[in-house]
C-alpha positions as CSV (number, residue, x, y, z in Angstrom):
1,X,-83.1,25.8,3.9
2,X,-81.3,27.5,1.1
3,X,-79.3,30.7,1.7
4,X,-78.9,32.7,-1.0
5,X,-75.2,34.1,-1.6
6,X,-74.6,37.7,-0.6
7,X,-72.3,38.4,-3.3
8,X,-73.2,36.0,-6.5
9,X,-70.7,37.8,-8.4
10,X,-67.7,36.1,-6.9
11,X,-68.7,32.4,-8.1
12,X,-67.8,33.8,-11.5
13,X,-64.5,36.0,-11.0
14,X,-63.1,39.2,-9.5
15,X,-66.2,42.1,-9.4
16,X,-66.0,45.3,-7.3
17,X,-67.6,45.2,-4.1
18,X,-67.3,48.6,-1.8
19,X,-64.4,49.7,-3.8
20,X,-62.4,46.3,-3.0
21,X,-61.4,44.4,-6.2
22,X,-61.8,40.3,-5.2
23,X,-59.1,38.3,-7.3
24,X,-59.6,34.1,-6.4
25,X,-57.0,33.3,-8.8
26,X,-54.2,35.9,-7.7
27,X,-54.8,34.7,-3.8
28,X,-54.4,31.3,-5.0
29,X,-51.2,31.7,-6.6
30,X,-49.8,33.7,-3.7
31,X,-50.6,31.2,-1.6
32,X,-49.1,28.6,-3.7
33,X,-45.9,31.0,-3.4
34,X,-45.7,31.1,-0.3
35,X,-46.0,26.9,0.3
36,X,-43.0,26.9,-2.1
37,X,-40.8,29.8,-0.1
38,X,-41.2,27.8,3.3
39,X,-40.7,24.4,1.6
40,X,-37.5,25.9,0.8
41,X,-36.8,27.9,3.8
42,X,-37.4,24.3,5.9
43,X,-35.6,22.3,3.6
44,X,-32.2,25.1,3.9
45,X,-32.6,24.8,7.3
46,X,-32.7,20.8,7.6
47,X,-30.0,21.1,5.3
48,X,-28.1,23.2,7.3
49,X,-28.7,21.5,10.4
50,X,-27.8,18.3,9.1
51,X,-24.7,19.6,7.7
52,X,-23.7,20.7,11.0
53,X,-24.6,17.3,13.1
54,X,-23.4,15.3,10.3
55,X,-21.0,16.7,8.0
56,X,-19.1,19.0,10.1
57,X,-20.2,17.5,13.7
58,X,-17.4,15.5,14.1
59,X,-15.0,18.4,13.9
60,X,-17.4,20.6,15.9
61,X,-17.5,18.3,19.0
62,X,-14.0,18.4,18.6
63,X,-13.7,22.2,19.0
64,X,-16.3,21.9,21.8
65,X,-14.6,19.3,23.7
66,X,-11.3,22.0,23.6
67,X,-13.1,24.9,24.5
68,X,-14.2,23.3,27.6
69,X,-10.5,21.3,28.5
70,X,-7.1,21.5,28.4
71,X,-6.1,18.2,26.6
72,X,-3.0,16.3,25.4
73,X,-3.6,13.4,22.5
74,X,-1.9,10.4,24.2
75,X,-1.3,8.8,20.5
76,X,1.3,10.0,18.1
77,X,-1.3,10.0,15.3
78,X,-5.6,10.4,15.3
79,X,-5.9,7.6,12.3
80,X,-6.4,4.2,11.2
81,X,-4.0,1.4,11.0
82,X,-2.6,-0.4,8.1
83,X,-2.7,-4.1,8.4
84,X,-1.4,-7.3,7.7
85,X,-4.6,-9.9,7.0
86,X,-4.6,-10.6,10.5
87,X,-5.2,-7.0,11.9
88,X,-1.1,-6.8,12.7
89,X,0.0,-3.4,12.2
90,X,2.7,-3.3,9.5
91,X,4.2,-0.1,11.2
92,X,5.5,-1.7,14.2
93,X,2.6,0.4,16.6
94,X,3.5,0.3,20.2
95,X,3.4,1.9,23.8
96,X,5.4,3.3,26.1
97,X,5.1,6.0,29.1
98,X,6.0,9.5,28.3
99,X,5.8,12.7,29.7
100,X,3.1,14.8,29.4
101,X,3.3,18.2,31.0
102,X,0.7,20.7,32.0
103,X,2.0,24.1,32.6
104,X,-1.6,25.5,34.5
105,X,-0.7,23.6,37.4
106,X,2.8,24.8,37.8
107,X,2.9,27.2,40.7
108,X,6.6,28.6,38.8
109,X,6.9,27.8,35.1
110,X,10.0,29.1,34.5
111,X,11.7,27.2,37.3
112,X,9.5,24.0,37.1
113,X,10.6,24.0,33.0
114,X,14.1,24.4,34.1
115,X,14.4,21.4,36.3
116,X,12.4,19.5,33.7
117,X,14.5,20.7,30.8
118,X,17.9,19.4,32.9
119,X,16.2,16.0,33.5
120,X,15.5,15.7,29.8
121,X,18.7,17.3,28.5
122,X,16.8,19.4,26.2
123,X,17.2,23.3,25.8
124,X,14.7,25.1,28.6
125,X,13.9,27.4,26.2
126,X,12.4,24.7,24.1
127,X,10.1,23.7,26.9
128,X,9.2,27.5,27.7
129,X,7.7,28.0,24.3
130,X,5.5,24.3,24.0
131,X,4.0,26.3,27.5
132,X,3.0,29.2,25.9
133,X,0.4,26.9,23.8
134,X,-0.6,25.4,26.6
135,X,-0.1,21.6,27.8
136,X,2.3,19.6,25.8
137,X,3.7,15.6,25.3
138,X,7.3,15.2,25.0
139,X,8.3,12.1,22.7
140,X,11.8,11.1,22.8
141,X,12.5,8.2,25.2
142,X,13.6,8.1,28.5
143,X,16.3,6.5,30.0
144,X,15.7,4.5,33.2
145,X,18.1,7.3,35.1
146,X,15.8,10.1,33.9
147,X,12.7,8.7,34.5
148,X,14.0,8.1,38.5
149,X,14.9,11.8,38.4
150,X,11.9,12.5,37.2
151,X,10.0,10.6,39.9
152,X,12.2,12.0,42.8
153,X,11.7,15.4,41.8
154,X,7.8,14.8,41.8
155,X,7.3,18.7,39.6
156,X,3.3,19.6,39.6
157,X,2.2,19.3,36.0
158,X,3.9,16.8,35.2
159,X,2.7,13.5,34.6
160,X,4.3,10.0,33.1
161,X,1.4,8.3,30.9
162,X,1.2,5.8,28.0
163,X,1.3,6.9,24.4
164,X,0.5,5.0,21.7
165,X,3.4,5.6,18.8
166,X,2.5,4.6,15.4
167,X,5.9,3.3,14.4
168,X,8.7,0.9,15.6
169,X,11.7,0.5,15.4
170,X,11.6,-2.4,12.5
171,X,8.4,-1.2,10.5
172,X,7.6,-3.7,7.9
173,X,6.6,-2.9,3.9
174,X,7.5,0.7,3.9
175,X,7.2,1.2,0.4
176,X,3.2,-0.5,0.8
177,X,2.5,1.5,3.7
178,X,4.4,4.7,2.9
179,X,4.9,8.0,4.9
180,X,3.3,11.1,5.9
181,X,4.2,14.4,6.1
182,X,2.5,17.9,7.1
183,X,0.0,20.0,4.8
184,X,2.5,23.1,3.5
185,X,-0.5,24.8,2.0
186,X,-4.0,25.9,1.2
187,X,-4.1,24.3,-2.3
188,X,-3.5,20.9,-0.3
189,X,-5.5,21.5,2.9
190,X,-9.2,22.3,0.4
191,X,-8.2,19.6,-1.6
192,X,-7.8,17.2,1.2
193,X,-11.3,18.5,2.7
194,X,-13.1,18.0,-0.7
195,X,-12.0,14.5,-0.9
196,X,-13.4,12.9,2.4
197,X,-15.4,15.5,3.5
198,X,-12.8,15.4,7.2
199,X,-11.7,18.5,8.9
200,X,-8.3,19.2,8.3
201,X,-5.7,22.1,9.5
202,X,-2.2,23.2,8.4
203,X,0.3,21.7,9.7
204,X,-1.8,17.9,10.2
205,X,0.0,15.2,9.3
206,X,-1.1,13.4,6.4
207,X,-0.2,10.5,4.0
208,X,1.9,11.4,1.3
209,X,3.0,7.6,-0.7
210,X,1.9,4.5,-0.6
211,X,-1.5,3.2,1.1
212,X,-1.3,6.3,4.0
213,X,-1.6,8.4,0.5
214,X,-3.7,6.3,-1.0
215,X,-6.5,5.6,1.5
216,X,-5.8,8.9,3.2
217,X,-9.5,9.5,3.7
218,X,-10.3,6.3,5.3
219,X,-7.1,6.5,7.5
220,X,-8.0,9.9,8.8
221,X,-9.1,10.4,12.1
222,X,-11.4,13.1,13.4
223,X,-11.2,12.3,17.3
224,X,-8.7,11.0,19.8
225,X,-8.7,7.5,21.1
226,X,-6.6,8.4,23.8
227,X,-6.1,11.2,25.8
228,X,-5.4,13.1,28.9
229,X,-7.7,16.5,29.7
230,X,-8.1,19.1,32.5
231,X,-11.6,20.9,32.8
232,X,-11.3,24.4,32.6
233,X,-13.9,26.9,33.0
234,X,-15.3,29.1,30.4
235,X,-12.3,31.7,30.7
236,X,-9.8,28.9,30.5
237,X,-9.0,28.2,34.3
238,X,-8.4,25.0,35.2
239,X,-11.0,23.5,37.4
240,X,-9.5,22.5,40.8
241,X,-12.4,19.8,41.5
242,X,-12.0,17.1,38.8
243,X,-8.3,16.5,38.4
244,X,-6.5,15.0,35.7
245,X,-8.6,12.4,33.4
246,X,-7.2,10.0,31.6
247,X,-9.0,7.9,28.8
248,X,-7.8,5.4,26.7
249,X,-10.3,3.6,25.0
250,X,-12.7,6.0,23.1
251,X,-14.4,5.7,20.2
252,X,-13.6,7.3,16.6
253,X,-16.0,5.8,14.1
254,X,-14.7,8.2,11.2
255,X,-11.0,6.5,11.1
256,X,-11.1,2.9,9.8
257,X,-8.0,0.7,9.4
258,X,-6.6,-0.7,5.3
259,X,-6.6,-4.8,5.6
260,X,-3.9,-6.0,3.2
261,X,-3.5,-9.4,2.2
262,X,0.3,-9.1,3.3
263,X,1.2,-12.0,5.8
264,X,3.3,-10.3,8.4
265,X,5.4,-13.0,9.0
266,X,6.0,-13.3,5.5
267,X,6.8,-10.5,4.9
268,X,9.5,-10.5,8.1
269,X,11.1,-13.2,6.8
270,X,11.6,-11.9,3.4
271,X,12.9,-8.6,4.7
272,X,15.3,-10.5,7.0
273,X,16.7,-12.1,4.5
274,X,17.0,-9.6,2.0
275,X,18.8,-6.8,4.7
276,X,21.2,-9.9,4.9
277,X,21.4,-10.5,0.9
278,X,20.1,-8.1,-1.5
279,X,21.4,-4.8,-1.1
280,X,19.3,-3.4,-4.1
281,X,16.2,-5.1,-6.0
282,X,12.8,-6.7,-5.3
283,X,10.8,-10.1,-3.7
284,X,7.4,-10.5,-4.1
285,X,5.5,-13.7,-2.6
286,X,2.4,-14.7,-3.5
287,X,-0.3,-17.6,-2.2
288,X,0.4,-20.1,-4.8
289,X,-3.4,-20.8,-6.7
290,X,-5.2,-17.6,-4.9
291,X,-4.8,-13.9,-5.6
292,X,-2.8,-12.8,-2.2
293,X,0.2,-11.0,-2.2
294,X,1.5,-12.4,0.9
295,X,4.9,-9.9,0.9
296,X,6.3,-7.2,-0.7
297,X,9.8,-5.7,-0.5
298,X,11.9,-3.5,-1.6
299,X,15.7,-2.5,-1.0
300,X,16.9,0.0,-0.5
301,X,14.7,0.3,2.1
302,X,13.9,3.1,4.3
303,X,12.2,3.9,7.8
304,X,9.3,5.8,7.6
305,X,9.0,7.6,11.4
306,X,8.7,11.2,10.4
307,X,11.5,11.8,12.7
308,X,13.9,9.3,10.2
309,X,11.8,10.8,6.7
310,X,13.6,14.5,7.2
311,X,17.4,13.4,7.8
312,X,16.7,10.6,4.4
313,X,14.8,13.9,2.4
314,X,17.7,15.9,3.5
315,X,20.0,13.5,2.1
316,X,18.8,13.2,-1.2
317,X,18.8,9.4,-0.7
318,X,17.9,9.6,-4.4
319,X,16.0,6.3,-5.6
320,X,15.1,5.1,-2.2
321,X,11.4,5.5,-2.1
322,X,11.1,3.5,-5.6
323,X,9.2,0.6,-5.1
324,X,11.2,-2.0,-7.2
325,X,8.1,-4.0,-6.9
326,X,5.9,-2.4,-9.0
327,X,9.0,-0.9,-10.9
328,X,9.7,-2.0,-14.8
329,X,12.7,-4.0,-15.5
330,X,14.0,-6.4,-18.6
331,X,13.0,-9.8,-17.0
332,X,16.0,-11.6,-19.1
333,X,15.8,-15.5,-19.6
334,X,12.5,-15.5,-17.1
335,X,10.1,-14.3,-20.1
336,X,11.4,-17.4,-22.1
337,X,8.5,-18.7,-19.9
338,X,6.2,-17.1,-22.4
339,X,7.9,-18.4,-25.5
340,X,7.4,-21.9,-24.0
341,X,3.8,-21.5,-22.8
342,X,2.9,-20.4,-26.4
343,X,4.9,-23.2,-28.3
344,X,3.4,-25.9,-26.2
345,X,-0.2,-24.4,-25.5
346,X,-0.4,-24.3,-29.6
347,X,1.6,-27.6,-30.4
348,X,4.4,-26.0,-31.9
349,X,6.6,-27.6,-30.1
350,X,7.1,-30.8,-28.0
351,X,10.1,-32.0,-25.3
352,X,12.1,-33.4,-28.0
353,X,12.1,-30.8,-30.6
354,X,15.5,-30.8,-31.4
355,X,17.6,-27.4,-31.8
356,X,20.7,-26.1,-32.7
357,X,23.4,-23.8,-30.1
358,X,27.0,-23.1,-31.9
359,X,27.7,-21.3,-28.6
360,X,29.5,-18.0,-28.6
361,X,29.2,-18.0,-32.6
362,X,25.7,-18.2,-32.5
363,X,24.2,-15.3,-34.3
364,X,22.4,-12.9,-33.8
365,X,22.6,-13.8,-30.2
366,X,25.4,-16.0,-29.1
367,X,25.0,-18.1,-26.1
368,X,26.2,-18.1,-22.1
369,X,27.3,-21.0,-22.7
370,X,30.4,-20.1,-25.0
371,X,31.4,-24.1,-26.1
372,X,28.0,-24.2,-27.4
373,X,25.3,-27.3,-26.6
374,X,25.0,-28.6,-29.8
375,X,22.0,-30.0,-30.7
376,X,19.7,-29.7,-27.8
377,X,16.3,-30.9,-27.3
378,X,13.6,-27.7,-26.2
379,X,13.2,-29.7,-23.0
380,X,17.1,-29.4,-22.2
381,X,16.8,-25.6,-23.8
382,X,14.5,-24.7,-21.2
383,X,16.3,-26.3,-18.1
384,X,20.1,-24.5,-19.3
385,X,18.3,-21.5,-20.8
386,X,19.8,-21.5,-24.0
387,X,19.4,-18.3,-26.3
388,X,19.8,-19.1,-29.3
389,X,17.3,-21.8,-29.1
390,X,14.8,-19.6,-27.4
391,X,15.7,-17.1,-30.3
392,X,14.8,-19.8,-32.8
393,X,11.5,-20.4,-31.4
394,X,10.5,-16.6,-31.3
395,X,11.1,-17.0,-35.1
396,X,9.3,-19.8,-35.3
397,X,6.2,-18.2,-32.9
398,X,6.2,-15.0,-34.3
399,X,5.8,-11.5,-32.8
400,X,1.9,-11.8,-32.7
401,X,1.7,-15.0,-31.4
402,X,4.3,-14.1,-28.5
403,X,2.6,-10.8,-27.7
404,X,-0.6,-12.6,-27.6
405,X,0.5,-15.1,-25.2
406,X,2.9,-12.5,-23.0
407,X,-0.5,-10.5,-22.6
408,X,-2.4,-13.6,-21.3
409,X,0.0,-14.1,-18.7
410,X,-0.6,-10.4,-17.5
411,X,2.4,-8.7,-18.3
412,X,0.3,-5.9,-19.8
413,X,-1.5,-5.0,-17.3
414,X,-0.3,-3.6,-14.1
415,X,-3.4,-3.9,-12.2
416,X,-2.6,-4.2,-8.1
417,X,-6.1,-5.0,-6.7
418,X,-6.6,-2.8,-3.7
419,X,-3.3,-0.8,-4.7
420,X,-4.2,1.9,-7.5
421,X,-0.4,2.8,-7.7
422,X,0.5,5.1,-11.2
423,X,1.2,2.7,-14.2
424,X,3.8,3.0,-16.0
425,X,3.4,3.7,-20.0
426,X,6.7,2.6,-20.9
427,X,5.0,-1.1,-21.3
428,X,4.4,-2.3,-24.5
429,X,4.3,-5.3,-26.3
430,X,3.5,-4.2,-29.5
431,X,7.3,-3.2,-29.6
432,X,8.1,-6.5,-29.5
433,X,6.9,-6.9,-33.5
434,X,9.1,-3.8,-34.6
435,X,12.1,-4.3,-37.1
436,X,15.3,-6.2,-34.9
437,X,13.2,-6.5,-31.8
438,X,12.1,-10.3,-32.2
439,X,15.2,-11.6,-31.4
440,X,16.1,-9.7,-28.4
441,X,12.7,-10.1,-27.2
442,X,12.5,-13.7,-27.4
443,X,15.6,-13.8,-24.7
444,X,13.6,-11.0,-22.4
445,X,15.6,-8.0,-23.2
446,X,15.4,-5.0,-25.7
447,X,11.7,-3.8,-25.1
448,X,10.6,-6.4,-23.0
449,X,10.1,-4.8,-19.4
450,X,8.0,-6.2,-16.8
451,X,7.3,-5.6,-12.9
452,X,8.1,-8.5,-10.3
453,X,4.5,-8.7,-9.3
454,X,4.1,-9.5,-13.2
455,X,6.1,-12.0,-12.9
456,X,4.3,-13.4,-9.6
457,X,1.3,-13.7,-11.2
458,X,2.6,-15.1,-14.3
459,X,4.4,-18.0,-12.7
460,X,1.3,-18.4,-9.5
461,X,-0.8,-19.3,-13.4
462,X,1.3,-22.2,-14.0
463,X,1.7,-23.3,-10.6
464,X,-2.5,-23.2,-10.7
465,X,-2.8,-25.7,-13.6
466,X,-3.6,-22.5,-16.1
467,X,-5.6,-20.1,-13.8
468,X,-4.6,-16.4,-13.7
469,X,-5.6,-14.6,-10.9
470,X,-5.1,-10.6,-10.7
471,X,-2.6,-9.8,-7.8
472,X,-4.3,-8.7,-4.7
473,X,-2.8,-6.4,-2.2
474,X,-5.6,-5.0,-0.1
475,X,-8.4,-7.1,1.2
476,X,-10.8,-3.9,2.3
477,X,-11.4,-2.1,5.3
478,X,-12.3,-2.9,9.2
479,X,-13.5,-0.2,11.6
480,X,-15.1,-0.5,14.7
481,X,-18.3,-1.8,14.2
482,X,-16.6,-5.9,14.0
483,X,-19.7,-8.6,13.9
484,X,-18.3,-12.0,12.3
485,X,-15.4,-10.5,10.2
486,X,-13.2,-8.2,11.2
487,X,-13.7,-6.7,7.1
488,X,-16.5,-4.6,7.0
489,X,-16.1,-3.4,3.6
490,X,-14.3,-5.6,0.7
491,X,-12.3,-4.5,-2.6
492,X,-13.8,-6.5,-5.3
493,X,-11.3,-7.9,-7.9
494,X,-11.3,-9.1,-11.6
495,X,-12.6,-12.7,-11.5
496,X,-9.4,-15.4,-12.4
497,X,-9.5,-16.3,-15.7
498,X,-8.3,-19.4,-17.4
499,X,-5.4,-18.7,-19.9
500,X,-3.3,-21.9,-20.6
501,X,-4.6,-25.4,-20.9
502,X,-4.1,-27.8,-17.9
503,X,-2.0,-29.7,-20.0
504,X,0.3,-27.2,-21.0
505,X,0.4,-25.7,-17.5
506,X,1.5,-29.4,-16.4
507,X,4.5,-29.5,-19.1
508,X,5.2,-25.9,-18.1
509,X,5.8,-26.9,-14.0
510,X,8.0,-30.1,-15.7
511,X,10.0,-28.0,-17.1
512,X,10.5,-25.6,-14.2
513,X,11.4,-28.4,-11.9
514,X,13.8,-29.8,-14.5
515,X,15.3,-26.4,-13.8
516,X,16.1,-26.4,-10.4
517,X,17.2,-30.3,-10.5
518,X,19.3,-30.2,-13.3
519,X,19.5,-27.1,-15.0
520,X,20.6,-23.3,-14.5
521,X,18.2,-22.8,-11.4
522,X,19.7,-25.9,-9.1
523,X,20.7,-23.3,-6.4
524,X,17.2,-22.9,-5.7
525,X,16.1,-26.4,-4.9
526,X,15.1,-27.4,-1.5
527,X,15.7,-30.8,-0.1
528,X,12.4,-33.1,0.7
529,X,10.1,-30.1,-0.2
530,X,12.1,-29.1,-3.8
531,X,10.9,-26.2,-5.9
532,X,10.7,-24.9,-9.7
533,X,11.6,-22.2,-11.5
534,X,13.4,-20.3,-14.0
535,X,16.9,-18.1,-14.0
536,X,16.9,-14.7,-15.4
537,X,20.1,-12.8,-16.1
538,X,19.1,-9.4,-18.1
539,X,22.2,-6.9,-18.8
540,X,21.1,-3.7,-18.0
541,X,21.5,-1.8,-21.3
542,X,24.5,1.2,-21.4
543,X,26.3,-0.7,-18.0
544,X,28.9,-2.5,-18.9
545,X,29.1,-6.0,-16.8
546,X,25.6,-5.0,-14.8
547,X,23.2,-7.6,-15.0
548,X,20.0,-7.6,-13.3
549,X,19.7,-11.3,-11.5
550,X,16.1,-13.4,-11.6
551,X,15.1,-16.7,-10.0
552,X,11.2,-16.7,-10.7
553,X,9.4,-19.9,-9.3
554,X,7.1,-21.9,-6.5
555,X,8.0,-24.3,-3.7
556,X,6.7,-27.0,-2.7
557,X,7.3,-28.8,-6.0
558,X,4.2,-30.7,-5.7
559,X,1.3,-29.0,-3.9
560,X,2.8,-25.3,-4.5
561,X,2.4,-23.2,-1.3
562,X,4.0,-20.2,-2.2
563,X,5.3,-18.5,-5.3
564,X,8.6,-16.1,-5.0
565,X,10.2,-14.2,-7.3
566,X,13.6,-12.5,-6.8
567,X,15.3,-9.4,-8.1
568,X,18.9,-8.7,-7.1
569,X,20.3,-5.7,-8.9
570,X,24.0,-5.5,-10.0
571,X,24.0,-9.1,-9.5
572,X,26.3,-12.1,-11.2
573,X,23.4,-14.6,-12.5
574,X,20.1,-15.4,-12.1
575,X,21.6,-19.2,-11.2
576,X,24.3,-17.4,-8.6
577,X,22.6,-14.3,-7.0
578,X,18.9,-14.6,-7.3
579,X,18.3,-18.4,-7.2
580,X,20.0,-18.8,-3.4
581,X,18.2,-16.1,-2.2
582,X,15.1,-18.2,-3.0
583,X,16.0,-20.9,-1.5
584,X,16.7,-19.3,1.9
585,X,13.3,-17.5,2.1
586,X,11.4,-20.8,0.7
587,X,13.2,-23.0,3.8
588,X,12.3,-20.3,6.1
589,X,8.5,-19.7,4.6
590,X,8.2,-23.7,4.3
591,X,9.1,-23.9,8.3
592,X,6.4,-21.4,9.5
């Protein structure tokens, strides 16, 4: 049954019905309007909501949990760990009972903080205004005598609990890990929040150098691990019911520990030895034929405990925080390594290419060696590092051709996988081709400036047959969630590259062997295991007498294990000051 419309008018647009104007159209796109304007209201509010469980939840528990307890953080710091590869904290973390105090449950403050203060030998005043901001954790040590006063005179409040402190008292790599400090202002404290989206406050401790700077944002913890609370009631009494609770083994998932590829037994040996020998320069070790940077060190040294870093800033201990590792110096006879990696690798040269040495009348660069060698075959060059022959061959190579080569090796690039410290711009080869430069050059000094881990890598490519392999110094990141690897995130490097021939790399290690058995670099062999290498002695330019002391090279001979290269400022020779301080961390190394 049809039904005929009652208005046929409004199939074909607005009309006037009653005094009421119909517009489809108009509705339709109001309508539409209004979809749009609650899309967008529900999508500002997901947004919001989001942003408040996600982004800023974290910190917002945080403020929850402290509106509802009294609480003391029972570790020195809320963040990640800095690692050698085999999760060993490189700061020295350990624990030890302290005492935490709770001022709510003293019946008399004043007296209770007296008695406490006299224990401690501290000023009561001191104590009196930590209770004003409610409970507190006192740091420094105890002696055995004041921890058995302490017990005897049983004050309410006070408790004796483990803390977990961040550093020890031998802290290894300080110039890797480096030190924190407090936020002094707003600038710092938005710029930190923009850059890992953490809550942050003035006056949190934060890194300031090295890998605590560095990874700051992975470090960074938003909740405690460990802690000690009281429940208090919405108007901040302490609740008498629940006591004192103490946990130690929450979860954080926002703080994740740095991995580096630093061996911490390594890197304790080298430090040991060092602190006994070196009073000022550098040792890097690498794993011979991989891209590891098993330890780093530099000396001076300093401890990097916030409670040390204010007495050494206060001090103006001047050029102790520069890390000599990744510092430029004049590498001396050690970059003659180049020179004899390009005349072999293009057939310049063979072993018995015969030179020329008139000794200390040798121009334009006279020889240690003041009787002179006389003729000399490039072989016996190499072992006794002679200059003028090595200043011959840079005549015969050519600036290009040394540049070219120099470059190959990676000593112009300062690339640190995992470690994106500032590079220096003062490096440049192309200096080596200006007017007077070649000769200088050719013997490592004038322009010629290179980092020790430069020179790591350069020597871990002849001790791998040829391969270069871009230093590595952090592996990647571990956190909580641990399944098969303790890395749950890695740091992908450059891929190694091939730069010599195998041959070449082969005449190169016979060379460097022939260094330590017979030539300037003989206080660096090692009995049964023996080693190779080359001496570096590089005056330091506007010192008179100063030379900066080298010993660049592997051990084992055969088979290398590990690559070292030594730095020893204000030293004698390369052959009397760096090469014996090779040899005691290879015997050492070689025994682990």
């Amino acid at each position: 049954m049809n039904v005929p419309s009652l208005c046929p008018q409004l199939m074909n647009g607005p009309t006037m019905v009653k005094g009421f104007l119909f517009l489809p159209a108009l509705k339709n796109h109001r309508l539409n309007m209004s979809r749009w304007l609650l899309l967008l209201a529900f999508l500002a509010i997901t947004w919001q909501l989001y942003n408040i469980q996600v982004g800023r939840g974290t910190a917002l528990a945080v403020q929850a949990r402290q509106m509802n307890v009294e609480e003391v953080l029972l570790e020195e710091y809320a963040r990640g760990q800095i690692t050698d590869r085999s999760g060993i904290p490189l700061t020295g973390v350990y624990t030890a009972n302290g005492v935490i105090v709770f001022p709510q449950l003293m019946e008399d403050l004043q007296q209770n903080s007296n008695t406490l203060a006299h224990i401690l030998n501290v000023n009561p005043d001191l104590l009196t205004d930590k209770a004003i901001d409610g409970a507190y954790r006192l740091t420094a040590p105890l002696k055995t005598a004041q921890l058995h006063e302490l017990q005897q005179a049983n004050l309410p409040g006070v408790f004796w609990l483990p803390v977990t402190h961040r550093y020890g008292t031998n802290p290894l790599a300080a110039h890797v890990t480096g030190h924190l400090g407090k936020i002094d202002s707003h600038e710092q404290l938005k710029q930190l929040r923009l850059a890992s989206g953490k809550h942050y406050d003035l006056g949190d401790w934060v890194g300031k150098t090295g890998l605590e700077f560095f990874y700051e944002a992975q470090l960074k913890g938003q909740q405690p691990k460990q802690l000690a609370y009281l429940a208090q009631d919405a108007q901040g009494r302490i609740i008498s019911g629940p006591g004192l609770t103490v946990e130690t083994a929450r979860s954080d998932p926002s703080r994740r520990d740095v991995v580096t590829t630093i061996d911490y037994h390594v890197q304790q040996i080298v430090e040991e030895v060092m602190d006994a020998q070196v009073d000022s320069g550098a040792v890097v070790v690498m794993r011979a034929g991989s891209d590891e940077i098993l330890a780093l060190a530099s000396r001076p040294g300093f401890n990097p405990a916030p409670r040390y870093m204010e007495e050494i800033i206060n001090a103006s201990a001047g050029d102790v925080f520069i890390d000599r590792n990744v510092s430029l110096f004049q590498p001396g006879s050690v970059f003659k390594v180049v020179l004899a990696a390009a005349a072999l690798d293009t057939g310049l040269v063979d072993n018995n290419f015969k030179f020329y040495c008139a000794g200390s009348a040798a121009e334009p660069i006279h020889c240690w060696y003041e009787q002179g060698h006389g003729e000399i075959t490039f072989q016996e060059a190499f072992a006794h590092s002679c200059n003028p022959s090595f200043v011959r061959l840079g005549e015969m190579l050519g600036a290009d051709q040394i540049i070219n080569y120099a470059a190959a090796l990676g000593l112009a690039e300062q690339t640190i996988v995992g470690y994106p410290a500032k590079q220096s711009t003062r490096q440049n080869l192309s200096t080596i081709g200006s007017a007077f430069n070649l000769s200088n050059s050719s013997i490592g000094q004038g322009p010629v400036l290179v980092t020790p881990v430069q020179l790591a890598a350069m020597i871990n490519t002849i001790a791998s047959s040829g391969i270069y392999f871009t230093p590595r110094l952090v592996t990647g990141f571990s956190d909580e969630i641990k399944e098969r690897s303790p890395i749950t995130e890695y740091i992908e490097g450059p891929e190694p590259r091939r730069v010599l021939q195998p041959d070449t790399a082969r005449q190169l290690q016979e060379l460097m062997r022939l260094t330590t058995t017979e030539g300037a670099g003989k206080e660096a062999d090692l009995p049964v295991w023996g080693s190779a290498g080359k001496t570096g002695s590089a005056e330091v330019a506007g010192e008179e007498d100063t030379v900066n002391a080298w010993f660049a090279g592997y051990t084992p001979a055969d088979n290398p294990r590990y690559v070292i290269v030594v730095l020893a400022e204000n030293g004698y020779s390369g052959g009397a000051t760096a090469a014996p301080v090779f040899r005691a961390i290879a015997e050492k190394l070689l025994q682990l």
